[in-house]
N, C-alpha and C positions, 0 to 999 in steps of 0.2 A: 549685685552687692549682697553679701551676707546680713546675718542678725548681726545687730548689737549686743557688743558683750556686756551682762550684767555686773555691772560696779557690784564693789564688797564696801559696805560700812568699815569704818574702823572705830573703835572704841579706846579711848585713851583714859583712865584712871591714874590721876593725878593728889596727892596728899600734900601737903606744905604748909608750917608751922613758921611765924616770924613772930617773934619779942621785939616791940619797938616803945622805945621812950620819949615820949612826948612833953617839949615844955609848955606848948597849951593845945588845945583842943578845938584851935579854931580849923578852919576849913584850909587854907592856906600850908598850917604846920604837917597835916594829915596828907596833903598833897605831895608835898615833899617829901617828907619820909615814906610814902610809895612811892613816888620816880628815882626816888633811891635805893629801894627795894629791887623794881621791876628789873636790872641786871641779873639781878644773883635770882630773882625766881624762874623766869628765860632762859639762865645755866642750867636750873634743876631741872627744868623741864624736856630739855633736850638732852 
């Protein structure tokens, strides 16, 4: 058997800016408006 080939790192640099408006600020609202987010940042990202 030969060597093992040495894996390469991959380094991903990712930026992304969301505006969201909240009608309160409990834990619940904040949840929701990011699993509403997570589509459209999963798009950006790929």
């Amino acid at each position: 058997m030969g060597a093992t080939p040495q894996g390469k790192d991959i380094t991903i640099e990712f930026d992304c800016q969301f505006r969201v408006g909240l009608s309160s600020s409990n834990f619940s609202s904040i949840m929701r408006a990011f699993l509403m987010l997570l589509p459209q940042l999963l798009e950006d990202f790929f």
